[in-house]
C-alpha positions, 0 to 999 in steps of 0.5 A, spaced: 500 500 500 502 506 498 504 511 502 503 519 503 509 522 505 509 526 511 513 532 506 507 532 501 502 533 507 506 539 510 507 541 503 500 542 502 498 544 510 503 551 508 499 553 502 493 557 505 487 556 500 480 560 501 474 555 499 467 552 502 465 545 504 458 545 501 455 537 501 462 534 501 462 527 503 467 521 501 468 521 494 468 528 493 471 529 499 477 525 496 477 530 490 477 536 494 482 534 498 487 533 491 484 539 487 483 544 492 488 542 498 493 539 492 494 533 496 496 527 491 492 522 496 491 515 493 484 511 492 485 507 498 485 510 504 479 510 508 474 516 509 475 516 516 483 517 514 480 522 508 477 526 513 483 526 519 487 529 513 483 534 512 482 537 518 490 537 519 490 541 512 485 546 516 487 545 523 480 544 525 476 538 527 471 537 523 473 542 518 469 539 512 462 541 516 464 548 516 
Protein backbone atom coordinates (compact mmCIF):
# COMPACT_ATOMS: atom_id res chain seq x y z
CA UNK A 1 0.00 0.00 0.00
CA UNK A 2 1.23 3.33 -0.94
CA UNK A 3 2.10 5.92 1.49
CA UNK A 4 1.51 9.73 1.91
CA UNK A 5 4.85 11.22 2.59
CA UNK A 6 4.83 13.30 5.85
CA UNK A 7 6.55 16.03 3.22
CA UNK A 8 3.69 16.33 0.88
CA UNK A 9 1.16 16.70 3.82
CA UNK A 10 3.48 19.54 5.03
CA UNK A 11 3.55 20.79 1.95
CA UNK A 12 0.17 21.19 1.35
CA UNK A 13 -0.74 22.44 5.06
CA UNK A 14 1.59 25.50 4.44
CA UNK A 15 -0.40 26.65 1.36
CA UNK A 16 -3.15 28.93 2.57
CA UNK A 17 -6.45 28.11 0.30
CA UNK A 18 -9.68 30.20 0.94
CA UNK A 19 -12.51 27.84 -0.32
CA UNK A 20 -16.01 26.41 1.17
CA UNK A 21 -17.24 22.93 2.22
CA UNK A 22 -20.89 22.61 0.78
CA UNK A 23 -22.20 18.98 0.71
CA UNK A 24 -18.66 17.20 0.88
CA UNK A 25 -18.73 13.64 1.94
CA UNK A 26 -16.25 10.50 0.88
CA UNK A 27 -15.68 10.66 -2.53
CA UNK A 28 -15.96 14.12 -3.14
CA UNK A 29 -14.10 14.95 -0.08
CA UNK A 30 -11.08 12.95 -1.63
CA UNK A 31 -11.15 15.10 -4.54
CA UNK A 32 -11.29 18.04 -2.55
CA UNK A 33 -8.57 17.46 -0.90
CA UNK A 34 -6.34 16.55 -4.47
CA UNK A 35 -7.84 19.65 -6.16
CA UNK A 36 -8.08 22.09 -3.72
CA UNK A 37 -5.51 21.23 -0.93
CA UNK A 38 -3.42 19.99 -3.68
CA UNK A 39 -2.59 16.79 -1.81
CA UNK A 40 -1.92 13.88 -4.13
CA UNK A 41 -3.83 11.50 -1.59
CA UNK A 42 -4.29 7.88 -3.19
CA UNK A 43 -7.53 5.78 -3.57
CA UNK A 44 -7.14 3.62 -0.69
CA UNK A 45 -7.24 5.42 2.22
CA UNK A 46 -10.41 5.24 4.37
CA UNK A 47 -12.85 8.04 4.51
CA UNK A 48 -12.02 8.42 8.25
CA UNK A 49 -8.03 8.94 7.35
CA UNK A 50 -9.59 11.14 4.38
CA UNK A 51 -11.36 13.47 6.98
CA UNK A 52 -8.37 13.12 9.52
CA UNK A 53 -6.03 14.84 6.55
CA UNK A 54 -8.47 17.45 6.02
CA UNK A 55 -8.90 18.59 9.21
CA UNK A 56 -4.89 18.86 9.79
CA UNK A 57 -4.86 20.76 6.38
CA UNK A 58 -7.45 23.06 8.38
CA UNK A 59 -6.14 22.58 11.73
CA UNK A 60 -9.71 22.17 12.96
CA UNK A 61 -11.82 19.24 13.86
CA UNK A 62 -14.25 18.50 11.65
CA UNK A 63 -13.29 21.09 9.08
CA UNK A 64 -15.24 19.68 6.03
CA UNK A 65 -18.91 20.76 8.00
CA UNK A 66 -17.87 24.28 8.08
Amino acid sequence: MQELPETDIERAEAGPVAHRHDGLDGTVLLEHVRAVHRLGAPDHLSRSTIEGLHDRLHDEADAAAR
